[in-house]
N, C-alpha and C positions, 0 to 999 in steps of 0.2 A: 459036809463042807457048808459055810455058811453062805446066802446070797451074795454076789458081787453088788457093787450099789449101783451099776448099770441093770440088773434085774430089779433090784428094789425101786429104782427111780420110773422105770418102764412100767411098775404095778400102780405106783401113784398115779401118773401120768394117765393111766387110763382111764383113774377119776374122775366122772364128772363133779368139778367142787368148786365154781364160781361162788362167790360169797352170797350169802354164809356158807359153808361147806358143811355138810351132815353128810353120815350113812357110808356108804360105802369106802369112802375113802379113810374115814376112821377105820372100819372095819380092817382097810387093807393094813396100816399103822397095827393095828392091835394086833394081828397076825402075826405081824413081825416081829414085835415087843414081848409079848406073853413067851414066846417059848424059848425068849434069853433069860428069862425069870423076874420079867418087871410083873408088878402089882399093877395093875391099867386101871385108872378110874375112868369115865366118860360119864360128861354131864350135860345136860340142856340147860343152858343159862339165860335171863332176861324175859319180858316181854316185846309185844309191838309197840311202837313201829322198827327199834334199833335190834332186836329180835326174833326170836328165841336163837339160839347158839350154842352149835353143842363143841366143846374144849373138849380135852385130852390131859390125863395127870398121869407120866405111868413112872416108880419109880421102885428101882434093884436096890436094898439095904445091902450093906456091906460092913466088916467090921465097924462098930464102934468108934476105934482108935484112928479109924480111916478119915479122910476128908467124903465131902459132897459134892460132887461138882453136877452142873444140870446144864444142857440144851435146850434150847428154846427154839420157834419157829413158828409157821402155818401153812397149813394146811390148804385153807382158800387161795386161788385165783384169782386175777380179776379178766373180763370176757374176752374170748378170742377177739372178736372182730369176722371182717371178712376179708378175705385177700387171702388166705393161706395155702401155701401150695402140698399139703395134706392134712387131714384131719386134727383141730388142735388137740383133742382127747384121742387120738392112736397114735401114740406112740413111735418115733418112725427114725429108724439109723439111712444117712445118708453120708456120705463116706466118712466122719472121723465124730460126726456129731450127731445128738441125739434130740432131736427135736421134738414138741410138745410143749402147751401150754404148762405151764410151771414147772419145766427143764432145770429154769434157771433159778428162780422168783418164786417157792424155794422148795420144791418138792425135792431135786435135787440133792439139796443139800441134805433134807433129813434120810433121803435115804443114805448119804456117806456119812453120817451121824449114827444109823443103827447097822452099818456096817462096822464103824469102829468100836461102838461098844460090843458088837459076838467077840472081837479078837480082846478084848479085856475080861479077864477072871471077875470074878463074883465078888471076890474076897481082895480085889485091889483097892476098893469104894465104894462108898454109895452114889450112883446115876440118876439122876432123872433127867424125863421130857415134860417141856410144859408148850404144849402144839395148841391151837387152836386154829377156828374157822373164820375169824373175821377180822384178821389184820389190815385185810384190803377195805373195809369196810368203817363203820362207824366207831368199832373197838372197844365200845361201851361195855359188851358181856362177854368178852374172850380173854385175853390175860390177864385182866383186871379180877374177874370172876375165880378165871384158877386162881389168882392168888390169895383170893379168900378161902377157897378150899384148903391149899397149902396150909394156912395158917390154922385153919380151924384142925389136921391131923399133925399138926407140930411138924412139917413138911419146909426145912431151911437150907438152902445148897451153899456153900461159902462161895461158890464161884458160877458166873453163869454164861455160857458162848452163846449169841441168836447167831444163826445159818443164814443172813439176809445177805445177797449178792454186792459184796463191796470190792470187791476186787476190777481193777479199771481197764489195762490194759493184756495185764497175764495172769494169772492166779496166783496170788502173794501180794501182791504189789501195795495193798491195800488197807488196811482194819481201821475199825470205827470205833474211837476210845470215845466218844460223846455223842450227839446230838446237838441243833438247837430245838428251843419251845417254838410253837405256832400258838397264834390268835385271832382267829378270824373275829373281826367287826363288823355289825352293821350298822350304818347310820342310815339319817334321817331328818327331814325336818318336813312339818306338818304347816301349811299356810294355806290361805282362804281364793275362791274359783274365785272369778270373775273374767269379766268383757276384755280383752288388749287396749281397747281405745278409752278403758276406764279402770287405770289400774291404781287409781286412789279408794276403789270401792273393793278391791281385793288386796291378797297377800301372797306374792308370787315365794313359795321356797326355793326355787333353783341358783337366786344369784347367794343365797345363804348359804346353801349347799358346795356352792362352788369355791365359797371364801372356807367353808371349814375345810373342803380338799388341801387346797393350797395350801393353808396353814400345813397342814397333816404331810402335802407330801413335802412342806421344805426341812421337814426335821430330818435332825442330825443324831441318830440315837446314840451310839458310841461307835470309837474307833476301832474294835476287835480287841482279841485279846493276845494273850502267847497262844492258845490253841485254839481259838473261835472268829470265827471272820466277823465283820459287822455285821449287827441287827440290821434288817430291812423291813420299811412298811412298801407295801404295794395297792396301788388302788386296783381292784380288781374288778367292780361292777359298778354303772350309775345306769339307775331309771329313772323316768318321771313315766312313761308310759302314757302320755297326753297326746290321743290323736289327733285333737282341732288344732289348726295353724291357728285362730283366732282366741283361745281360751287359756286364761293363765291357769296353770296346773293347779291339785289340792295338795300334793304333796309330792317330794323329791328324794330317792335313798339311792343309796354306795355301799360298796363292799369293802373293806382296805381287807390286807393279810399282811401279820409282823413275823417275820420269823427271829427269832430273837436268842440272844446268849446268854450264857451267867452273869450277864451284870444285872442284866431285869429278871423280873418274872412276871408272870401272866395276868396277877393281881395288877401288879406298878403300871405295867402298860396300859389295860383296861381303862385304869382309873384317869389315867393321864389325855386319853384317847378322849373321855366320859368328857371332860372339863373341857376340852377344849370345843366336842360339839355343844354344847351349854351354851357354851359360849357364841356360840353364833346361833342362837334359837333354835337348835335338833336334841336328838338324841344318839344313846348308843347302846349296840345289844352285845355282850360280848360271849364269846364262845371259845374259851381254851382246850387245846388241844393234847396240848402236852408242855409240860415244862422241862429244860434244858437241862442237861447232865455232864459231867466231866469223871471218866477212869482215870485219876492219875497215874502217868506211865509211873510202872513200879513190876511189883514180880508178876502182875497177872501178865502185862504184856509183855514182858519180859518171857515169858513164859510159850504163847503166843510165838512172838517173832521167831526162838529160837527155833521150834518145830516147822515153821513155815521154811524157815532157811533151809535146815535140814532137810527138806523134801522138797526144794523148788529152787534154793539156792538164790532166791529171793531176798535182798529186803526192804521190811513194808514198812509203809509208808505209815505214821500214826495222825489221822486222821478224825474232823468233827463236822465235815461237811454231809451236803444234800439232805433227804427229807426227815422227818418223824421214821419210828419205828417200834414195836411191842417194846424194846430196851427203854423205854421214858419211864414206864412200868416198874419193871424189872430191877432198876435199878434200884429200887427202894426194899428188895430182897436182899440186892447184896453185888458186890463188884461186878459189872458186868462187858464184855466187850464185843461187839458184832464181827463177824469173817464169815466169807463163801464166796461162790462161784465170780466168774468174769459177768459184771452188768450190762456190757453191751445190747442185749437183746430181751432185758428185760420190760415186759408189758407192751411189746411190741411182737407184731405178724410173726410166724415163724421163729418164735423165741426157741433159742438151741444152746444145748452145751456142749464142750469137746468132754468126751467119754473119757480121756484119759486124765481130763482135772477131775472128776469124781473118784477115782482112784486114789488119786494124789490127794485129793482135800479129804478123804478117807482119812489116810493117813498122818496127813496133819491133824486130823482130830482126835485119832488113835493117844497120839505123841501129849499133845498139848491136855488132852482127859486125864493120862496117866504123871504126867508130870501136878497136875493139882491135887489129884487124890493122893499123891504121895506127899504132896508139902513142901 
């Protein structure tokens, strides 16, 4: 008989795998994968500083004539904290729930991921997982990397689920047909020390710095869409770091963050962001994240909702809200939609699942696997 994903989730769970994640907890993944008949590749990807990182490629051929469909996830955590009223790495049932750092956020989830693929034949599909160790982290060498391996063994799924916790209130309620992009900025402007009671002989930046905020924070980027809320910028940091009360500063910088929709991209903004601190004597550094995606609802979620119904009697919610995710990626593989666990306690003390949504989102992923690879 195969693992329940309350034993598989418990195996993870005992990993220690704060990002990056290496070693052991792959190990434990490979355990499970190899002897359903996945091919496992693991690799250490990157250097320092955003590095090295080891991913996960494992994937079951199936007829030919069959579809592809693939799973997504990670493996990494990010750190317990303290507060916790047991060990974040053991594992620990406490009446209906099952607590541990990445219960939820998403060790969970892959284990009712390789739950549902033992109850799938061989010869229904081709399977795969594309896991890595650094989704919590800078992202630079983890699904980006596998999917240069993909690509370099002719490795293409038609269809791809991430396991990321989008479910809100019950399990179903929930799935993530997009994303928006992120862009963090930084500005700047550079101006000359001097005396307070001589400030013709300096060049103070902060009253520069102030005028380019305001410009920045009164835009209006667009109004949303049919399925994307509004682009927002946020000012997120200002320094001068000037400890004399009596000395005008040499320089002044800010942080903004856009989270932005299909109408921009992370070029447009940048460049827009660019011109406007120019424009008040600074600069800007930009740094894209990720740019925005849209699944058109059609038969992938179509597909989806019906299996969730079916086993929860749910139905969800199609959804392009909250953060980034490895799908910004992903989607440039091939349709892609996110579902898992209730987020409530995600990245948070004592993050827990109820044991018997692991079951149940099992079997949603049984349903909804088996409905793609058939077509």
């Amino acid at each position: 008989m195969p693992d329940t994903p309350l034993a598989l989730a418990k195996r993870l769970i005992a990993c220690h795998s704060v990002t990056p994640a290496t070693g052991s907890v792959f190990d434990a993944l490979e355990d499970m994968l190899a002897p359903l008949g996945f091919d496992v590749l693991r690799t250490v990807d990157g250097d320092a500083p955003d590095g090295p990182v080891e991913n996960l490629l494992a994937v079951r051929k199936g007829p030919a004539d069959k579809g592809h469909f693939a799973f997504a996830g990670h493996l990494d955590v990010v750190p317990p904290g303290e507060g916790w009223s047991s060990d974040a790495f053991e594992p620990e049932i406490r009446g209906d729930l099952l607590y541990g750092r990445g219960a939820v956020d998403m060790k969970g989830s892959i284990a009712s991921m390789v739950a549902a693929v033992a109850e799938i034949p061989a010869d229904a599909g081709t399977i795969s997982f594309i896991i890595t160790g650094d989704e919590e982290g800078p992202a630079r060498h983890g699904t980006v990397a596998i999917m240069e391996h993909m690509a370099t063994r002719g490795v293409k799924p038609d269809l791809c689920l991430v396991g990321e916790p989008t479910s809100v209130h019950r399990l179903g309620d929930m799935m993530k047909i997009g994303r928006r992009g992120s862009v963090n900025i930084f500005l700047g402007v550079n101006g000359t020390q001097g005396h307070v009671a001589y400030p013709h002989l300096a060049d103070n930046p902060a009253p520069k710095l102030v005028r380019m905020l305001a410009e920045l924070d009164a835009l209006v980027l667009d109004e949303g869409t049919d399925w994307f809320q509004p682009s927002n910028l946020e000012i997120t940091e200002m320094v001068i770091g000037n400890p004399a009360h009596n000395v005008i500063p040499t320089k002044a910088e800010a942080r903004i963050s856009i989270r932005f929709n299909d109408l921009h991209s992370g070029a447009s903004l940048s460049d827009m962001v660019t011109q406007i601190a120019e424009k008040h004597g600074g600069w800007a550094r930009p740094v894209i994240s990720g740019e925005p995606f849209l699944t058109e609802p059609g038969a992938f979620s179509t597909m989806l909702a019906d299996a969730i119904r079916a086993e929860t009697g749910v139905e969800p919610e199609l959804s392009t809200s909250g953060g980034t995710s490895d799908a910004r990626f992903l989607k440039n593989l091939c349709p892609v939609i996110e579902f898992g666990l209730n987020n409530a306690t995600m990245h948070k003390r004592d993050e827990a699942v109820a044991v018997d949504d692991l079951d149940t989102l099992a079997r949603i992923y049984k349903r909804v696997a088996e409905a793609a690879l058939a077509g």
